[in-house]
N, C-alpha and C positions, 0 to 999 in steps of 0.2 A: 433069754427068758422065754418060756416057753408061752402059750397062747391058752388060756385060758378063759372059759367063761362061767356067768355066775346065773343063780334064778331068779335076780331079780328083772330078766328082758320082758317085756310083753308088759309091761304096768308105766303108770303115768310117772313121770320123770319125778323127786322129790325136790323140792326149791331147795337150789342151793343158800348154805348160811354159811356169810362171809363175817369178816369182820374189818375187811377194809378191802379196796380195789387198785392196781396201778392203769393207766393206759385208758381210762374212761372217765368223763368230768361226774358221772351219775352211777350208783349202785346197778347193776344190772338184775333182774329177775327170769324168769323161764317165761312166767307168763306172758311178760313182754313183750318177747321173742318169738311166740303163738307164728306160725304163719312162716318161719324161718326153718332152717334143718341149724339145729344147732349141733356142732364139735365141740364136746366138751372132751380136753388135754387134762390130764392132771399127773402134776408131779414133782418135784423135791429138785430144788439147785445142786445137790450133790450128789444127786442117781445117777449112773453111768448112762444106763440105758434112756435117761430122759435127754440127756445133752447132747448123747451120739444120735438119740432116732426120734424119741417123741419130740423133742421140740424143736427139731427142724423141717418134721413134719408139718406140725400145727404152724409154723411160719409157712410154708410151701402154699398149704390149705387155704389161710388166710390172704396172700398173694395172689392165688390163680382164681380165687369164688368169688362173686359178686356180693357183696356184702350186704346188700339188701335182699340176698335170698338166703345165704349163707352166714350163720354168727360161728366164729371163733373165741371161746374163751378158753383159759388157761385157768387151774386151779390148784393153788400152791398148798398141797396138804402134807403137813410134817407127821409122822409122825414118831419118828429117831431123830438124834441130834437137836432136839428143839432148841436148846441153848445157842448155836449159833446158824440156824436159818431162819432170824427174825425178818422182821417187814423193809430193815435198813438191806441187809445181807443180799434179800430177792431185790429191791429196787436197784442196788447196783449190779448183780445179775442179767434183770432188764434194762439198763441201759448198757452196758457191756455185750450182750447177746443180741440189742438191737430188736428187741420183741417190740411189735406196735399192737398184736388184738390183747385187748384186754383182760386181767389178769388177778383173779377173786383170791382170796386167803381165806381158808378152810378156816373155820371158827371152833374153839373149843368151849367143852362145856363151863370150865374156870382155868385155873394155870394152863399153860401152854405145856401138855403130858401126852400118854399115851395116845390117841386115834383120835380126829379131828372129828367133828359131828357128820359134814357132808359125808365124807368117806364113809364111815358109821354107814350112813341111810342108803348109801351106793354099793355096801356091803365088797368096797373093793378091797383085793386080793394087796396091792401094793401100787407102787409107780412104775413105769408109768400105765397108765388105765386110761385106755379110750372110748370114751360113750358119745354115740349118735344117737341125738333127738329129733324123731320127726315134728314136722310144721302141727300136728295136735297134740306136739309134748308128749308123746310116748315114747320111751329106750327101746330103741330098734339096733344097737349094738353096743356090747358088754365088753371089753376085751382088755384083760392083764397082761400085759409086754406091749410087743412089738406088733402092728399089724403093716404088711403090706401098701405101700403105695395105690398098686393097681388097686388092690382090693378095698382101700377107702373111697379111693374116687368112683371106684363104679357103686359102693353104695352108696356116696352123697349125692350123683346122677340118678340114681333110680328113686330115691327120698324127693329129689326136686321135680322128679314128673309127676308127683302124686298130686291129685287136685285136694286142697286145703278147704274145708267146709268147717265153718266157725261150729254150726249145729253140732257135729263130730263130738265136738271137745267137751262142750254142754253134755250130752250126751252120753259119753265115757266116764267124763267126772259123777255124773249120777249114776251108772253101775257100775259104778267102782274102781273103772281104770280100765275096765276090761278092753279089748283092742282085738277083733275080729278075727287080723291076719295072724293071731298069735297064739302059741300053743305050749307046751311043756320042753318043749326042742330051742322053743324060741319065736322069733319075727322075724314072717316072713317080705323079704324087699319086694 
């Protein structure tokens, strides 16, 4: 799969809408997460490309990051085959795969159909999709397919030297998302 990005980088991350969770006793939020670099993994139990690369990455990620700086979550967005990648399907996926970071189900707007709401908002291209959140919840990386090893880790290193100013987030959220280091190219690390 080739490496693609999209225009939504450089604006305030959109809350993800689940409609259920594996691997965490409590729903998770973004806003929660304020102050963290969150990995958000998203992808389908029958994508090739998610079980040979994205999700032994996001296992890797989750492993080697300190999880009090670092949030890993997975987010299971169908949107083929709905019929049999329900909630039972992914739960024994995840125990089968041995996934421990926790793991949202994309939410649709009524029947389990066409493109899942989060997907929708993330305007992603397919699975698997890799977006980095920095600690003020802005998408500092977009990326449909496969990215690099190296190249994650030196952006979740450079995400975590950034100093975290609550102010920031206040601030952005009232004009509008906007994010300094960011431009029509994208965000810069």
């Amino acid at each position: 799969m080739a490496e693609t990005s999209t225009n939504i980088r450089a604006s305030m991350a959109p809350e993800l809408q689940t409609s259920g969770w594996l691997n965490t006793p409590h729903p998770l939020t973004l806003a929660s997460l304020r102050g963290k670099v969150v990995v958000l993994h998203t992808f389908q139990i029958f994508c090739p490309g998610c079980v040979q690369m994205g999700i032994p990455q996001a296992q890797r990620i989750h492993q080697e990051f300190d999880p009090n700086r670092v949030a890993v979550i997975g987010l299971h967005t169908v949107f083929e085959h709905h019929e049999v990648m329900g909630r039972e399907a992914l739960e024994v996926f995840a125990y089968e795969y041995r996934l421990r970071f926790p793991i949202g189900i994309d939410k649709y707007d009524g029947a389990a159909t066409g493109v899942p709401m989060t997907m929708r908002a993330y305007q992603m291209q397919g699975t698997p999709t890799l977006i980095l959140i920095d600690k003020t919840g802005h998408i500092r990386l977009h990326k449909f397919g496969h990215v690099s090893d190296l190249t994650v880790g030196f952006s979740i290193g450079a995400l975590l030297t950034e100093e975290f100013d609550e102010s920031a987030v206040t601030e952005s959220s009232a004009n509008g998302g906007e994010n300094p280091t960011c431009d029509t190219e994208g965000c810069k690390i």
